[in-house]
C-alpha positions in Angstrom: 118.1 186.6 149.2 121.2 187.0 150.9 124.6 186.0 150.0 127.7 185.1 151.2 130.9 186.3 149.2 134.2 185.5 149.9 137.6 184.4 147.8 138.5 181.4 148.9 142.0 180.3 150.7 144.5 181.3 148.4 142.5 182.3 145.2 141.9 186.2 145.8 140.5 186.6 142.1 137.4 183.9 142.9 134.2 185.3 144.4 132.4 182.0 146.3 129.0 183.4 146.1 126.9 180.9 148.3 123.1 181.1 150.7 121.9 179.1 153.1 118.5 177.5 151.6 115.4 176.7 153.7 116.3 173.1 153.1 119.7 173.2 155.6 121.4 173.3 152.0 124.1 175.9 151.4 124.9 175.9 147.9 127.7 177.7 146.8 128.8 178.9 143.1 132.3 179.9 142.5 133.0 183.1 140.0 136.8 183.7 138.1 137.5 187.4 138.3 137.5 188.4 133.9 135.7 185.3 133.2 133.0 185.2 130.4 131.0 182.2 131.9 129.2 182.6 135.0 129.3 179.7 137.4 126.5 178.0 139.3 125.0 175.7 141.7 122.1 173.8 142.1 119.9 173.1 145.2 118.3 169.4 146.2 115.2 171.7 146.4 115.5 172.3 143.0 116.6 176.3 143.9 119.2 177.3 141.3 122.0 180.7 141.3 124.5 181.8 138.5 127.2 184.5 138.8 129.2 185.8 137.0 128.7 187.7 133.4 125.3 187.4 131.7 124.1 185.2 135.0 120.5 186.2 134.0 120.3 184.9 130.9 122.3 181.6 131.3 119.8 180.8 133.9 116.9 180.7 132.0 118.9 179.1 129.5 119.6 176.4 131.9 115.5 176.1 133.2 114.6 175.8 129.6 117.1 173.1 129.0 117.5 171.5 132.0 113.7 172.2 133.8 111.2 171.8 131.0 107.9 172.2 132.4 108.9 173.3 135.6 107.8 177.0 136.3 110.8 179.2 137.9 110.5 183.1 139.8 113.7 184.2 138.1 115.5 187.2 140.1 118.4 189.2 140.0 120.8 190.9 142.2 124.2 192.6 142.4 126.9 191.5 144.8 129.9 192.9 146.0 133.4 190.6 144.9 136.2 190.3 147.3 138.1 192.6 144.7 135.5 195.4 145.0 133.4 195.0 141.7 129.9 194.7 141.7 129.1 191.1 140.0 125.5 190.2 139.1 123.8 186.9 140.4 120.6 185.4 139.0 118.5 183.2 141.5 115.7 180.6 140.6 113.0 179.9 142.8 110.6 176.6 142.1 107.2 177.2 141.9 107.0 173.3 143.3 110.4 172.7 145.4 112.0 169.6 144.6 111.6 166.7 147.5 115.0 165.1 148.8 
């Protein structure tokens, strides 16, 4: 997958971590600099991405909870912030895409 990272006007410690889907979607997920909670975003094609600390495992979290029954290719890659550190980002991949 590739990504997009950039802070966004006026906010130099957020890392806006977004792709552009299949589906013409371009989700994007916005990560504080420090923060214990990764953020995420959500596809109309059911494609999901956190960032941000632990990003791994508060995406299954959030397929268990939130996509029971569904079957998910979970990934994981490192991307570079706007302020130079290496933050992780956990993608989710539908086995049956959603239809919008």
């Amino acid at each position: 997958m590739d990504y997009v990272v950039r802070s966004p006007m006026n906010r130099p410690d957020v890392a806006e971590v977004r792709y552009d889907c299949e589906c013409g979607c371009k989700p994007r997920a916005r990560y504080e600099r420090g923060s214990d909670e990764p953020a995420h975003e959500q596809c109309c094609c059911g494609r999901i991405h956190f960032v941000g600390t632990d990003a791994l495992q508060q995406l299954e979290a959030f397929v268990q909870q939130e996509r029971p029954g569904e079957t998910y290719s979970l990934s994981v890659q490192q991307v570079t912030a706007p302020w130079g550190d290496e933050i992780p980002v956990a993608f989710g991949l539908p086995q049956e895409p959603h239809h919008h």
